[in-house]
C-alpha positions as CSV (number, residue, x, y, z in Angstrom):
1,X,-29.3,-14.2,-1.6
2,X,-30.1,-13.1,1.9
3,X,-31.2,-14.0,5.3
4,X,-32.9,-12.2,8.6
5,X,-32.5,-13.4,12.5
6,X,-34.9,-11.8,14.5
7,X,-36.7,-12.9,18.2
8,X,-40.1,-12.2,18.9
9,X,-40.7,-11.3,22.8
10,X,-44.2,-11.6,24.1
11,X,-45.7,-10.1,26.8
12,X,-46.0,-13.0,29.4
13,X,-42.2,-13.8,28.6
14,X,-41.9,-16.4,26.2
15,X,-39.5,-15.2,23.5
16,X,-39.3,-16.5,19.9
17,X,-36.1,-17.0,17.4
18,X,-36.5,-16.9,13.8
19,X,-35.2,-17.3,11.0
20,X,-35.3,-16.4,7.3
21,X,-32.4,-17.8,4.6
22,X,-31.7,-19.4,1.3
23,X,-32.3,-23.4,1.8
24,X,-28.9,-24.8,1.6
25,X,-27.6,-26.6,-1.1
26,X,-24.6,-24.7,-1.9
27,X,-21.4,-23.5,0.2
28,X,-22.7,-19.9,-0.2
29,X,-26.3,-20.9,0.9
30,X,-25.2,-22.7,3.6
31,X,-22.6,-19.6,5.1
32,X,-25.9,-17.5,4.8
33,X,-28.2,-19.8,6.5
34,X,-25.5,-20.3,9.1
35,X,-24.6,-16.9,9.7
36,X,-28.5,-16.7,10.2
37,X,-28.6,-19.1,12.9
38,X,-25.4,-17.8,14.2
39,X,-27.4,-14.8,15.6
40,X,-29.4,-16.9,17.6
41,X,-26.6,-19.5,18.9
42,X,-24.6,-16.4,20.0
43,X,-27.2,-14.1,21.1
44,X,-28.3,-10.9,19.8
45,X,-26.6,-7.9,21.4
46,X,-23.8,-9.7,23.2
47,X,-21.5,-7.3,21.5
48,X,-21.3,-3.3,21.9
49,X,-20.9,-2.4,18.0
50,X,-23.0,-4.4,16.0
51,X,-20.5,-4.5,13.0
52,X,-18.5,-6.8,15.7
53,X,-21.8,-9.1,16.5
54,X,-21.8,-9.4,12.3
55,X,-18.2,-10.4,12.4
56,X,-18.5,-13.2,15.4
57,X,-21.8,-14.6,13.9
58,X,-19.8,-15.0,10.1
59,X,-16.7,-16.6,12.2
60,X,-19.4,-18.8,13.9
61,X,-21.2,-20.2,10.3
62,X,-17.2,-20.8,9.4
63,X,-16.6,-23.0,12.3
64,X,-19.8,-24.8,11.8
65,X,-18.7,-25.3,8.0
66,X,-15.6,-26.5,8.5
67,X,-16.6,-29.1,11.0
68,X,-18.9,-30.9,8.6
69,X,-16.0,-30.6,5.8
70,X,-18.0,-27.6,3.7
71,X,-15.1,-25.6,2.0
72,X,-15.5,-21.7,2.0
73,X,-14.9,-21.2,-1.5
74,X,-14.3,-17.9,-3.0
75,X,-17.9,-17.0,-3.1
76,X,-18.3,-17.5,0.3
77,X,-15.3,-15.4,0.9
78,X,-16.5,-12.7,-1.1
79,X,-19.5,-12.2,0.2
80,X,-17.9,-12.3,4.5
81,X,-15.8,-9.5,2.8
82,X,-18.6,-7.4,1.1
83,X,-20.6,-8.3,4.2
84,X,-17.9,-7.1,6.5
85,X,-17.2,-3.8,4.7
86,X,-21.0,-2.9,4.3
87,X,-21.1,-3.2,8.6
88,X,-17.7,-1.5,9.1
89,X,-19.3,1.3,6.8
90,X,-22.6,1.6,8.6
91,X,-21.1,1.7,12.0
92,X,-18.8,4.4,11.0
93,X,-21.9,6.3,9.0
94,X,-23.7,6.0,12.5
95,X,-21.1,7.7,14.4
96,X,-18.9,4.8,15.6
97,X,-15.8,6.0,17.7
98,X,-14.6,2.7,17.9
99,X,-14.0,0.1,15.4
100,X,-12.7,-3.8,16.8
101,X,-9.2,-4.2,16.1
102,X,-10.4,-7.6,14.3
103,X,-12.2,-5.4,12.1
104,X,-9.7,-2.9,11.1
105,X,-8.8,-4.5,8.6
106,X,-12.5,-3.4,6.4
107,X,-11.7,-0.1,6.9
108,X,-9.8,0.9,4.3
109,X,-13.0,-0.3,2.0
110,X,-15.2,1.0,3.9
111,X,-13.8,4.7,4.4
């Protein structure tokens, strides 16, 4: 289970957000399709390293969740965590000098 965010940009300005995610019918659909739209409610580049950007948009789908009373079971916990160390990893793989202090905390895993 997996999503995409992506913006289209024409040439006489009008831009385009998309989406692609599970439906959601389940707490760990719904954290996916949420952390999808997340990347469009809090804007794509805002943040210098995108491993923080993936960390934002995954605290943004919480929010969301716990306003309307979804629990973030296990599942969904897992997979923030797996999430988290796969972006951590990557940004350190690409030459990243510095890692979020919020993040810190996926280095170990990710190292």
């Amino acid at each position: 289970m997996s999503g995409c965010a992506w913006r289209v940009s024409y040439e006489d300005g009008r831009e385009i957000n998309w989406i692609e995610a599970p439906y959601p019918k389940t707490p760990i659909s719904l954290a996916i399709f949420l952390h999808e739209v997340g990347h469009h409610a809090i804007g794509f580049k805002r943040y210098r390293v995108r491993c923080e950007e993936e960390y934002h948009v995954w605290q943004w789908a919480f929010e969301q969740m716990r306003r309307h009373g979804v629990e973030l079971d296990e599942r969904v916990q897992r997979r923030f965590r797996l999430s988290m160390q796969y972006a951590v990893g990557k940004a350190i793989r690409r030459g990243a000098k510095r890692i979020p202090v919020p993040l810190q905390r996926f280095l170990p895993e990710a190292a």
